[in-house]
C-alpha positions as a Markdown table, in Angstrom:
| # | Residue | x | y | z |
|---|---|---|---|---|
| 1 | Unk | 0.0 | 0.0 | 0.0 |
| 2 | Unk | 2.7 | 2.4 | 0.8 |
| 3 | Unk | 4.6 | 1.1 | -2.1 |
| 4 | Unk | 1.6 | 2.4 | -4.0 |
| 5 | Unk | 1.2 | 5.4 | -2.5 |
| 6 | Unk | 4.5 | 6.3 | -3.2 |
| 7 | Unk | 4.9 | 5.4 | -6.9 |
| 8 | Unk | 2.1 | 7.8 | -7.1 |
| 9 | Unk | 3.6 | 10.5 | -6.1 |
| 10 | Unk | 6.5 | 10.2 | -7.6 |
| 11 | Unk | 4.1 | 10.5 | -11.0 |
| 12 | Unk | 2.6 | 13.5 | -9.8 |
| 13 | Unk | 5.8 | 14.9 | -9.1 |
| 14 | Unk | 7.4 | 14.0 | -12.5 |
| 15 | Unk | 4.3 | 15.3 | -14.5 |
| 16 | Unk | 4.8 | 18.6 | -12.2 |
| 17 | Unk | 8.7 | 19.1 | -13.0 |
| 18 | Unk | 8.3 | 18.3 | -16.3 |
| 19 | Unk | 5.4 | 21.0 | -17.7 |
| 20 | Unk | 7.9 | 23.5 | -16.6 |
| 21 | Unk | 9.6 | 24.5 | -19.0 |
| 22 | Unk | 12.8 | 25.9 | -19.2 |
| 23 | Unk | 13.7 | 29.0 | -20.7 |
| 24 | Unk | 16.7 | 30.1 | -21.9 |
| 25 | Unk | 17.9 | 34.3 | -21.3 |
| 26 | Unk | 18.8 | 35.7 | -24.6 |
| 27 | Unk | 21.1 | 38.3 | -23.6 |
| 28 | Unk | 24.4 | 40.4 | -24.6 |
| 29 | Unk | 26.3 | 43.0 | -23.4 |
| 30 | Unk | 28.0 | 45.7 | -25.0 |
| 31 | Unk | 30.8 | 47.8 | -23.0 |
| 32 | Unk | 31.5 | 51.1 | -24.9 |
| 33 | Unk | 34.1 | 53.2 | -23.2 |
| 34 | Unk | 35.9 | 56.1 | -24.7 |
| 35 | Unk | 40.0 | 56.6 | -24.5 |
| 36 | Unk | 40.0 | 60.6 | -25.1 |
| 37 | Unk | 44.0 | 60.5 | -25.2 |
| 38 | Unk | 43.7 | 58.0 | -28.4 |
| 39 | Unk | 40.9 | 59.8 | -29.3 |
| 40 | Unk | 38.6 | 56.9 | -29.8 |
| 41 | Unk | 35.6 | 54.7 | -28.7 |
| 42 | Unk | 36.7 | 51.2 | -27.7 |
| 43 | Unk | 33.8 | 48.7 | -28.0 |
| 44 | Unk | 33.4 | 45.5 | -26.5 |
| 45 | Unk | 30.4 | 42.8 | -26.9 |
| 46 | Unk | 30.0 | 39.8 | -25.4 |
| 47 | Unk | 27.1 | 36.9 | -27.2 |
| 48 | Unk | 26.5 | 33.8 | -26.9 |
| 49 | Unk | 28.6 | 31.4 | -29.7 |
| 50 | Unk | 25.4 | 29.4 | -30.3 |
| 51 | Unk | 23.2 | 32.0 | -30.7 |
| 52 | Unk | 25.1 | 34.3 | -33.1 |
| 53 | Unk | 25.9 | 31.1 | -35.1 |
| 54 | Unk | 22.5 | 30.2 | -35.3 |
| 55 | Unk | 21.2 | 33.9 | -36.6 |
| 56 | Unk | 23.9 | 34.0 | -39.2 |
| 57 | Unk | 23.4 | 30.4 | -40.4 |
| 58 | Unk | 19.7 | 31.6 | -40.8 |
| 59 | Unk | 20.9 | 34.8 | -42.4 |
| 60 | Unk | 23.5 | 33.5 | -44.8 |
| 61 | Unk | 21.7 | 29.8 | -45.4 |
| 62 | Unk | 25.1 | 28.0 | -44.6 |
| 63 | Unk | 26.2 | 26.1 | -41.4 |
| 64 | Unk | 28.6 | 28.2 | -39.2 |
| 65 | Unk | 31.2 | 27.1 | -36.7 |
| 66 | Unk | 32.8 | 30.3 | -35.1 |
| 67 | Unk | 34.6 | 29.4 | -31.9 |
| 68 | Unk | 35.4 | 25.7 | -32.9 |
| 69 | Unk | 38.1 | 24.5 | -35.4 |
| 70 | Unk | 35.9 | 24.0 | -38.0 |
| 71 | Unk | 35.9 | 28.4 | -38.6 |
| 72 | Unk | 36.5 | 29.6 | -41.6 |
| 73 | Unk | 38.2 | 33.1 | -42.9 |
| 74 | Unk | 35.0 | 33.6 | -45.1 |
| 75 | Unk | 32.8 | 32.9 | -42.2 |
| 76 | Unk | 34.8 | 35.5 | -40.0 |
| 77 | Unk | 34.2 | 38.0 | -43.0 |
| 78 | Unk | 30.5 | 37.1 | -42.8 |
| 79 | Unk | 30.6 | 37.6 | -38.9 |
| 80 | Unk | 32.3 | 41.1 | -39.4 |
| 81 | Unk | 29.8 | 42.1 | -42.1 |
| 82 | Unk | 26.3 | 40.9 | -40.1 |
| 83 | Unk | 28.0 | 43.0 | -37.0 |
| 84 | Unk | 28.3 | 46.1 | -39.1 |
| 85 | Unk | 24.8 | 45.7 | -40.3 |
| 86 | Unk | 23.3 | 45.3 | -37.1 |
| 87 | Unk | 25.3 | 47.6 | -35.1 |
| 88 | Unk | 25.8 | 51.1 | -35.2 |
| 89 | Unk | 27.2 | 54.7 | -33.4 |
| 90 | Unk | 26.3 | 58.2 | -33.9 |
| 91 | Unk | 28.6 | 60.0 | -32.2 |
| 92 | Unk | 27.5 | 63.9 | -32.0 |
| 93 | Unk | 24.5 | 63.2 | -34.7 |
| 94 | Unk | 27.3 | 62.0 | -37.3 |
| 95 | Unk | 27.5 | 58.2 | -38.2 |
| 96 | Unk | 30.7 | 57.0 | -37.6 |
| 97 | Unk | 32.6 | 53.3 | -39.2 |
| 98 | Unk | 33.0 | 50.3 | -36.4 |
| 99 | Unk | 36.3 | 48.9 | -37.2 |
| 100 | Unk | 36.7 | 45.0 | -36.1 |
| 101 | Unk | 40.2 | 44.6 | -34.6 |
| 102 | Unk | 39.8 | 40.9 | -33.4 |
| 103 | Unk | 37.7 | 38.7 | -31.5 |
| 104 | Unk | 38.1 | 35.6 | -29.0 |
| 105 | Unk | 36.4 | 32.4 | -27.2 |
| 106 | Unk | 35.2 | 32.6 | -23.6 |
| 107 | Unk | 33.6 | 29.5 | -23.1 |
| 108 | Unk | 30.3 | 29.9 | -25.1 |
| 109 | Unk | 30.8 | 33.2 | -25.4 |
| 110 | Unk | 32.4 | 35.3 | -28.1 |
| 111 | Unk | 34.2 | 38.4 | -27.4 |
| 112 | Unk | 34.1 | 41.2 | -30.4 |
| 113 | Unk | 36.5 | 44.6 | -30.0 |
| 114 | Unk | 35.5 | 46.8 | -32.7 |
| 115 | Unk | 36.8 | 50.7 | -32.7 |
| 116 | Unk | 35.8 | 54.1 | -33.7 |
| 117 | Unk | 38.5 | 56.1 | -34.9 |
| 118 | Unk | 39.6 | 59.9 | -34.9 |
| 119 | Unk | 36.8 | 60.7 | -32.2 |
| 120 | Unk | 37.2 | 64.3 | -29.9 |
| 121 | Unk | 34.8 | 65.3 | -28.3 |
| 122 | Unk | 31.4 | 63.4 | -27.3 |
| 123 | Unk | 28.0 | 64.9 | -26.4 |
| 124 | Unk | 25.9 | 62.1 | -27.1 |
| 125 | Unk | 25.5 | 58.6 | -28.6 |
| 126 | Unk | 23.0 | 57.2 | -30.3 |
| 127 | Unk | 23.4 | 53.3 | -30.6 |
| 128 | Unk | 22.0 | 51.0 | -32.6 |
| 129 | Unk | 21.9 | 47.1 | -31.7 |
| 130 | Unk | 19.8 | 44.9 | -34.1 |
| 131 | Unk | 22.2 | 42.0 | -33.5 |
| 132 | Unk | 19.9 | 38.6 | -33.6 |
| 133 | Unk | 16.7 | 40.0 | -33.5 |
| 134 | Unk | 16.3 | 38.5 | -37.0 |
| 135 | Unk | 16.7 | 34.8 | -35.4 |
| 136 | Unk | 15.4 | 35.7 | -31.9 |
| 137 | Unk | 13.0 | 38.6 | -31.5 |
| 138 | Unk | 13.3 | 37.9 | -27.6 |
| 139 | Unk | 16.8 | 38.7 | -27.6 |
| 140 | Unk | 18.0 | 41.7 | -25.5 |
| 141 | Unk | 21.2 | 43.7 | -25.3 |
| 142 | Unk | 22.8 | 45.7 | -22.2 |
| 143 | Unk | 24.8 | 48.6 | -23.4 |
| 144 | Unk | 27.3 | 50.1 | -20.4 |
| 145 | Unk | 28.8 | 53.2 | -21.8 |
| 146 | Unk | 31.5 | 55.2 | -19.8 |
| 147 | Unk | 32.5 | 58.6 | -21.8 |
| 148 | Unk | 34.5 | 60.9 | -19.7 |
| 149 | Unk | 33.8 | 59.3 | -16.3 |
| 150 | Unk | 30.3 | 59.5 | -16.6 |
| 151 | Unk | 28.3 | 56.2 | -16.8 |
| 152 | Unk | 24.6 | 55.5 | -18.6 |
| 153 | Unk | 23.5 | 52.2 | -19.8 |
| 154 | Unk | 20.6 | 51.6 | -21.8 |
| 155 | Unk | 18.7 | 47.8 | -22.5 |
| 156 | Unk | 18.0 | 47.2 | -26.2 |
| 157 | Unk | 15.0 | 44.8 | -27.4 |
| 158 | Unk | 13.0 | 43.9 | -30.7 |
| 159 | Unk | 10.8 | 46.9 | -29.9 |
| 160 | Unk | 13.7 | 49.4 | -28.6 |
| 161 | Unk | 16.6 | 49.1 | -31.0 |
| 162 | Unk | 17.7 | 52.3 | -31.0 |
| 163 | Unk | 19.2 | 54.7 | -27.4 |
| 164 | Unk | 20.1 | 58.0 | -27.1 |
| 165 | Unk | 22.5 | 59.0 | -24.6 |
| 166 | Unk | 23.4 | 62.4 | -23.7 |
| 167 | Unk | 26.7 | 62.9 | -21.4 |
């Protein structure tokens, strides 16, 4: 009888753990900090290798593999290319080029550093994040910005791609 009673319950709790379902935080972060004395904007962003892989295989209709062995200079080119489609700086109003300077693997994430050259003076940013959304509309992205000692950060989603900030 207890035998019974118990195999029961471990039923009920099974059927209980499993209609939870787990979900899965779709999130990057950007740090974009400016170096006045080499007058530029250093920018660093952190997403997942899975994720990122998954949006440009959807985007380009090929399988990826950046961060294994497998990755491929074209597919590197391909990375750099969705990145400067999806991710912008106005800096003072004026559109300024992102130049990719390398990237690396930190367990399953990837690290880009991009620049922004020949920059003097900022009053504000407007920055543009549209990384992803194409493969995951729930995706988000943390921007932390430190220009001249102040700091703002601003969260980017499907339906707020686009932040102003004023320092």
């Amino acid at each position: 009888m207890k035998n019974r009673f118990f195999i029961i319950f471990l039923i009920i709790i099974s059927l209980a753990i499993s209609s939870f379902e787990m979900h899965k935080f779709y999130v990057s972060v950007t740090q974009i900090n400016f170096a006045q004395d080499k007058k530029t904007i250093q920018i660093t962003s952190r997403i997942f290798i899975d994720d990122l892989n998954n949006a440009l295989e959807k985007k380009y209709k090929k399988k990826f593999y950046i961060g294994s062995t497998k990755e491929t200079e074209e597919e590197i080119q391909l990375l750099k290319n969705y990145f400067s489609e999806n991710f912008s700086i106005k800096v003072n109003s004026k559109t300024k080029p992102t130049v990719f300077l390398d990237k690396e693997i930190e367990d399953d994430v990837i690290i880009l550093y991009h620049v922004i050259r020949d920059v003097s003076k900022i009053n504000s940013l407007e920055i543009k994040n549209t990384l992803l959304f194409d493969f995951l509309p729930e995706q988000q992205h943390i921007i932390h910005t430190q220009i001249s000692g102040k700091k703002l950060s601003a969260l980017l989603t499907f339906e707020n791609r686009t932040e102003l900030l004023n320092y």
